[in-house]
C-alpha positions as CSV (number, residue, x, y, z in Angstrom):
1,X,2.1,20.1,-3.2
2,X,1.3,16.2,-2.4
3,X,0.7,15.9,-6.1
4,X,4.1,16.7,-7.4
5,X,5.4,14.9,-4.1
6,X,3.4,11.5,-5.4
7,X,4.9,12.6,-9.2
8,X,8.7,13.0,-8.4
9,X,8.1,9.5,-5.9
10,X,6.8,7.9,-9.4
11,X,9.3,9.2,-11.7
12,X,12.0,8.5,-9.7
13,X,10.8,4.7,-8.9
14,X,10.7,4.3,-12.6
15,X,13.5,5.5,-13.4
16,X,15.6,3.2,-10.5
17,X,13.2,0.4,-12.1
18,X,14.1,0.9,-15.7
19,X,17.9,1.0,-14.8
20,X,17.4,-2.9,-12.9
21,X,15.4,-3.9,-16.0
22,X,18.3,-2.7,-17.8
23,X,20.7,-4.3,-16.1
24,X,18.8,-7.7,-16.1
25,X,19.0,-7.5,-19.8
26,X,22.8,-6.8,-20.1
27,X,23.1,-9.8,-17.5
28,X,20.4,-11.8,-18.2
29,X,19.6,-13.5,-14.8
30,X,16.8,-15.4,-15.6
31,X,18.8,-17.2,-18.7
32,X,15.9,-16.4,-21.2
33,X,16.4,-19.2,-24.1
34,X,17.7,-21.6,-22.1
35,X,16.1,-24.7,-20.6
36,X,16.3,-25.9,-16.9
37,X,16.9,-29.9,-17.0
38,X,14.2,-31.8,-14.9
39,X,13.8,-35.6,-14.2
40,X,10.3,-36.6,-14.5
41,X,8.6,-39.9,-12.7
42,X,5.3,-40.6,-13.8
43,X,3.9,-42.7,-10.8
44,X,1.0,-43.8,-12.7
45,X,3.4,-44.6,-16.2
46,X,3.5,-42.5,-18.8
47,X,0.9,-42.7,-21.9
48,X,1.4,-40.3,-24.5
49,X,-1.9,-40.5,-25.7
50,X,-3.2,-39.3,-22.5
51,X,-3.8,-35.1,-22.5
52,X,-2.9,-34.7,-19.0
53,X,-1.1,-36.7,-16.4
54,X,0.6,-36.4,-12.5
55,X,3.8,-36.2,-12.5
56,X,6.8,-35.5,-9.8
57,X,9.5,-33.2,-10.5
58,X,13.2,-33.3,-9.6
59,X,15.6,-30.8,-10.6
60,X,19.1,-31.3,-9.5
61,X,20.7,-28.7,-7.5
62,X,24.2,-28.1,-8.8
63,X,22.7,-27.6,-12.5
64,X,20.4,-25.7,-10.9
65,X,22.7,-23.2,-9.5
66,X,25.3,-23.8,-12.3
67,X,22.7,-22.4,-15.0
68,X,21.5,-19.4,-13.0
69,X,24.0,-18.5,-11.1
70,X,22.4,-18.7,-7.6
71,X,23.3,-20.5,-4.5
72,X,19.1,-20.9,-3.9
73,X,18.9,-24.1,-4.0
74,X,15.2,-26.4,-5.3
75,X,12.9,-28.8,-3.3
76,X,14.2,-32.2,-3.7
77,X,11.0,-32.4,-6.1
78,X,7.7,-30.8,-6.8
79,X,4.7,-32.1,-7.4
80,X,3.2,-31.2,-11.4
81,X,1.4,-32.3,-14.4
82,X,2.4,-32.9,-17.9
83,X,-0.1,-31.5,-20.8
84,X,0.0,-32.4,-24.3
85,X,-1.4,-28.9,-25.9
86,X,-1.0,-27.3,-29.1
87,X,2.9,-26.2,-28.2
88,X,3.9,-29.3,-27.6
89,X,4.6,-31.4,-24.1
90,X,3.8,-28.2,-21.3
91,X,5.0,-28.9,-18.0
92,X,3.2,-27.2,-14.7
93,X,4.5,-27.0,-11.3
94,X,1.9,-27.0,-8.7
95,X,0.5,-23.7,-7.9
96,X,1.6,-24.1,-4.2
97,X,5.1,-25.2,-5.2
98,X,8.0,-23.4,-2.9
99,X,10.3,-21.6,-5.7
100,X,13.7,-20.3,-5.2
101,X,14.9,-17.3,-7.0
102,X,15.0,-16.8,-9.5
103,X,12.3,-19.0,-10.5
104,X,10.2,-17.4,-8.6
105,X,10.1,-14.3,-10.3
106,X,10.2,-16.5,-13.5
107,X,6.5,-18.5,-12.3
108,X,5.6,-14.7,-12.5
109,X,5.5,-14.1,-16.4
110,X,5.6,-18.0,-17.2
111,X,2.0,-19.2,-15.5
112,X,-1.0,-21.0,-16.3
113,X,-4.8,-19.4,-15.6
114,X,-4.4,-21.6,-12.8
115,X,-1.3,-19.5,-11.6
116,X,1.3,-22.6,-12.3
117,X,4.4,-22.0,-13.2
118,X,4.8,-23.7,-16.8
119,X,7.1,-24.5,-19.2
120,X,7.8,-26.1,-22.5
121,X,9.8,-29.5,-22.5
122,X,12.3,-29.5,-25.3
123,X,14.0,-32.4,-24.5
124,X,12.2,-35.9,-23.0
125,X,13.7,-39.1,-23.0
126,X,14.5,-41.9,-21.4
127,X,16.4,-41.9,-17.5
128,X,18.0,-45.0,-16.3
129,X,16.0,-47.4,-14.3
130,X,12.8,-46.9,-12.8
131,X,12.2,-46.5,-9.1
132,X,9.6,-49.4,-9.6
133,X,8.1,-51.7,-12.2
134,X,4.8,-49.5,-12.2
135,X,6.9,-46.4,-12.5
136,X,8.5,-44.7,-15.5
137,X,10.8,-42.1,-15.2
138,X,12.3,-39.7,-18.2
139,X,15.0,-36.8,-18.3
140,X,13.9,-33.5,-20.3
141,X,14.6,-29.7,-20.0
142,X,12.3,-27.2,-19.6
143,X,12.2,-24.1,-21.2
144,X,9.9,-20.9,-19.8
145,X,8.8,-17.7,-21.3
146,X,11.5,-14.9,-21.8
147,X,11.4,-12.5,-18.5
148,X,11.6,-8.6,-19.1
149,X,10.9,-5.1,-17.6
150,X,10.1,-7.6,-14.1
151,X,10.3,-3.8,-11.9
152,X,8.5,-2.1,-14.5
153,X,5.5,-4.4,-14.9
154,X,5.9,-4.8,-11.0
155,X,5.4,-1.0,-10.5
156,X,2.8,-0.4,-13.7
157,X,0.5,-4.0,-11.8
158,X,1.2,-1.9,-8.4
159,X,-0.2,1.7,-9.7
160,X,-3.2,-0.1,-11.1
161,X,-4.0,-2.0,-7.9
162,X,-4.0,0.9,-5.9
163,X,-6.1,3.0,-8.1
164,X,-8.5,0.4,-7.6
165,X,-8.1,0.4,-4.1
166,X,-8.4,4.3,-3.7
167,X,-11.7,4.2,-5.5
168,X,-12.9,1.3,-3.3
169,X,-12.3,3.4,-0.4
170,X,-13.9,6.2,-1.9
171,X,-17.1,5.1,-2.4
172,X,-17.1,3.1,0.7
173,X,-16.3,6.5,2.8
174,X,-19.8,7.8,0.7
175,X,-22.1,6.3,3.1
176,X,-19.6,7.8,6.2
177,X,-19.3,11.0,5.1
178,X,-23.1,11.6,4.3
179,X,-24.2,9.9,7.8
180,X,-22.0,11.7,9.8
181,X,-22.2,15.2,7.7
182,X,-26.3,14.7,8.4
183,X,-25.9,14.0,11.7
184,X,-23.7,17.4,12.2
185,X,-26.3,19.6,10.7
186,X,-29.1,18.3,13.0
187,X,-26.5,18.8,15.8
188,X,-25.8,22.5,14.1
189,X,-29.4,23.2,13.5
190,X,-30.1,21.8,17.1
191,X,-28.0,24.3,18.8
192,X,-25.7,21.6,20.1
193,X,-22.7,22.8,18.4
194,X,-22.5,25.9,19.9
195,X,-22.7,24.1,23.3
196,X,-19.8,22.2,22.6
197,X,-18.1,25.6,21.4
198,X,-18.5,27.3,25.2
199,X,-17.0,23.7,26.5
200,X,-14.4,23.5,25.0
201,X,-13.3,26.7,24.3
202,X,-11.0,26.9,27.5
203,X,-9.3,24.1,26.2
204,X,-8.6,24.7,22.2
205,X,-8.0,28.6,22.7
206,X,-4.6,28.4,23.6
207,X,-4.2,26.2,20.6
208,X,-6.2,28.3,18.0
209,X,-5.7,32.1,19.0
210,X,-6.8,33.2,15.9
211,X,-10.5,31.4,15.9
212,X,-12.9,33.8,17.4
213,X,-14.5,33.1,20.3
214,X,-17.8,31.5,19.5
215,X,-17.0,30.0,16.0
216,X,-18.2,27.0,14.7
217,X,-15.2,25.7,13.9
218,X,-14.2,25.0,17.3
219,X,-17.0,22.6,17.6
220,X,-16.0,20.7,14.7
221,X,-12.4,21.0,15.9
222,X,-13.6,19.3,19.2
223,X,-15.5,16.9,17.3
224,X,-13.0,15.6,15.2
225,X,-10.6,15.3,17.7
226,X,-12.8,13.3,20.5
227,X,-13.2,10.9,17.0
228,X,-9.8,10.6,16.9
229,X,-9.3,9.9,20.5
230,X,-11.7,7.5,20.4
231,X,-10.5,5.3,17.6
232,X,-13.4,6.4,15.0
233,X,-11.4,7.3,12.1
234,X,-14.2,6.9,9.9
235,X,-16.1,9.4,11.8
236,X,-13.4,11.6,12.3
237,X,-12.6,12.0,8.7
238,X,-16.3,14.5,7.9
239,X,-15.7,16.1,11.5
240,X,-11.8,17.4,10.1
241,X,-13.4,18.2,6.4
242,X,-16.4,20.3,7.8
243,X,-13.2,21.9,10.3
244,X,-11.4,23.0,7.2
245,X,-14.6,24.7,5.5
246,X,-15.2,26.9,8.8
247,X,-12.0,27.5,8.8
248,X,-11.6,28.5,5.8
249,X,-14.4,31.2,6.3
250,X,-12.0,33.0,8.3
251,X,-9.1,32.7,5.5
252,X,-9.0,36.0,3.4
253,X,-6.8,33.7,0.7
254,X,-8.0,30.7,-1.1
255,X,-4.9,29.0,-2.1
256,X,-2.7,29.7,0.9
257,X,-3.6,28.1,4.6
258,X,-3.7,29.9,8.0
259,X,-1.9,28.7,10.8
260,X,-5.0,27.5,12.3
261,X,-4.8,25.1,9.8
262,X,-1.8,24.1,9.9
263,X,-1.9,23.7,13.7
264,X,-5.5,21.8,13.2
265,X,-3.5,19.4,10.4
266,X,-0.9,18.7,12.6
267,X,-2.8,18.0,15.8
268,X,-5.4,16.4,13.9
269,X,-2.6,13.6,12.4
270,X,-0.8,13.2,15.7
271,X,-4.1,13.1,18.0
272,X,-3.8,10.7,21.3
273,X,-5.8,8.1,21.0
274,X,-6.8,6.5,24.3
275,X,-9.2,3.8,22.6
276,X,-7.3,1.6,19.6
277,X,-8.5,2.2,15.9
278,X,-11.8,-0.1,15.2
279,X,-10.0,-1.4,12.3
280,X,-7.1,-2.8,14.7
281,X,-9.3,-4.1,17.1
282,X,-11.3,-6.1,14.4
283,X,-7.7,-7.5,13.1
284,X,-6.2,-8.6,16.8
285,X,-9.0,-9.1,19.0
286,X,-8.3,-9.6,22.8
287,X,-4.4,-8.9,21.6
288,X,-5.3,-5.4,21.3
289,X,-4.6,-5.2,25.2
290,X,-0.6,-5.8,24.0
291,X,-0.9,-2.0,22.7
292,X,-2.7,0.0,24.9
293,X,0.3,1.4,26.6
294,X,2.1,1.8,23.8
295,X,0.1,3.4,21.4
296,X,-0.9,6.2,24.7
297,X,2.7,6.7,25.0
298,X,3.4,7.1,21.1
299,X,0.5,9.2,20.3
300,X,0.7,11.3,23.2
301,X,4.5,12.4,22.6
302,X,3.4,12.7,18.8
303,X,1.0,15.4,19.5
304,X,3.4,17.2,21.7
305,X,5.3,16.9,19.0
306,X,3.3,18.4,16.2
307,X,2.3,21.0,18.4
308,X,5.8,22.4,19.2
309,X,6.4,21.6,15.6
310,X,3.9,23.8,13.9
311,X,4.3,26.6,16.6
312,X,8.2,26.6,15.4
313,X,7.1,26.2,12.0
314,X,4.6,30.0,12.2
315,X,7.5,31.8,13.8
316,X,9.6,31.4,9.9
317,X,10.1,34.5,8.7
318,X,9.3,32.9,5.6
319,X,6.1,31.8,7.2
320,X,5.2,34.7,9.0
321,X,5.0,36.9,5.6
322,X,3.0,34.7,3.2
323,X,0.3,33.8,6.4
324,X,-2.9,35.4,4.7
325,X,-4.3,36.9,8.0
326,X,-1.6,39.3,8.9
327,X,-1.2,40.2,5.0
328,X,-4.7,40.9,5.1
329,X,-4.4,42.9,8.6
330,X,-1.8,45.0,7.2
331,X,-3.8,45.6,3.7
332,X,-6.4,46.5,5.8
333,X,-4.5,49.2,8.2
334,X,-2.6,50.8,5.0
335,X,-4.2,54.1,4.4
336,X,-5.7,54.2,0.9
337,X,-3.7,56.8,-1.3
338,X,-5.5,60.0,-2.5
């Protein structure tokens, strides 16, 4: 189900994304073609012989916003350099350089390895008198690379980023899962799993009615939860799978979930959590303290939440007919015909 979930979230952002790139190209925002004028002062003078050189950048606000449209308004200059390269004069904005819209969407496409915005100067002249003897100064116009598709490329460079990031966390939950998972079967092997069962069994019965008595699962139920509770998410995570394989023991269907499932799911996302996540307390340090309270408070009324939610959810009618325990109950008590 989570699969065409993340599917119809993807077609539909492309879709909204083609119609803006669309759009851009009917009204052409960024002005691809045209050049932006600048006014260059080369404090050092300006030798053409030289490859590279500093130079300051002014760009005047009213042609600014006059050739895009915009009431964002430039720096009163930016700090650059002017390369002579095989295209001709290039002109690079520093890469720390404060852009308004929409040249900051433009620096996007037209950049340098060094992640400058650049440009091609198709006009340079020069521009009245110089600030100083030392210093020239010229007027040209820059002219950047043609912007297009800026949501789609945005979405396609956001897909691929995460992909890589899902795979990161992948194989650095390897090591977690196989730690934890060894650690369980000594526990299992040990006998100390069906000590936990008789402990906490007064406590998750209510909750799982259909889990008999002295099944494993309630152990790793309990396990994941204290995990949970305790701000161990990592360890949680192998506690909840190894949950949903004795669970699943007891589920006559392989494609359909019981509601001890569901309830675990539910409680298992909403658990309280009396200690803050490890990863939060690593980020905020002694700030932490801030949250205590609050994230009691939310997590506790979260869990009541899911709990009254998933109970409402197994009385459905709907619900109540495809659970796979009491179709298998009632295939069970039918007579078998003669």
């Amino acid at each position: 189900m989570l699969n065409y979930i993340w599917t119809g979230l993807i077609v539909t952002s492309l879709v909204f994304a083609g119609a803006s790139d669309a759009r851009d190209l009917v009204l052409d925002p960024y002005r691809n073609g045209s050049a932006l004028p600048v006014v260059l002062d080369f404090p050092e003078g300006y030798d053409p012989d030289v490859r590279e050189q500093s130079v300051e950048i002014r760009i005047d606000p009213e042609a600014y916003g006059r050739l895009y449209g915009t009431a964002a308004r430039p720096q009163a200059s930016y700090q650059g350099r002017l390369v002579q390269g095989d295209a001709g004069q290039v002109l690079r904005f520093d890469a720390r350089a404060s852009l308004p819209e929409p040249l900051a969407t433009i620096a996007t496409v037209s950049r340098s390895n060094d992640q400058e915005l650049q440009g091609v100067l198709v006009r340079f002249g020069p521009h009245g008198p110089a600030p100083s003897d030392s210093q020239m100064t010229a007027a040209g116009a820059v002219r950047f690379e043609p912007v297009r598709f800026v949501k789609l490329s945005a979405i396609s460079a956001a897909a691929l980023d995460f992909a890589g990031t899902a795979a990161e966390i992948a194989l650095g939950l390897i090591g977690v899962l196989a730690l934890f998972l060894g650690m369980m079967k000594i526990a299992e092997a040990a006998g100390i799993i069906h000590v936990l069962v008789r402990l906490v069994r007064p406590v998750l019965r209510p909750l799982f009615p259909d889990i008999p008595a002295n099944h494993p699962a309630l152990g790793m139920i309990a396990l994941n939860l204290t995990a949970n509770v305790l701000g161990l998410g990592n360890a949680a995570t192998p506690f909840g799978i190894r949950a949903m394989e004795e669970l699943q023991t007891l589920n006559p269907a392989r494609d359909t979930a019981t509601n001890a499932m569901v309830t675990f799911l539910a409680v298992n996302t909403a658990s309280v959590q009396l200690v803050p996540p490890v990863l939060l307390i690593a980020l905020m340090g002694l700030q932490i303290n801030q949250l205590i309270f609050p994230i009691i408070a939310t997590t506790t009324v979260s869990l009541v939440v899911a709990i009254v939610a998933s109970r409402l959810y197994q009385r459905l009618r709907a619900v109540r007919a495809s659970d796979p325990q009491r179709a298998d109950s009632a295939v069970g008590s039918t007579p078998p015909r003669s």
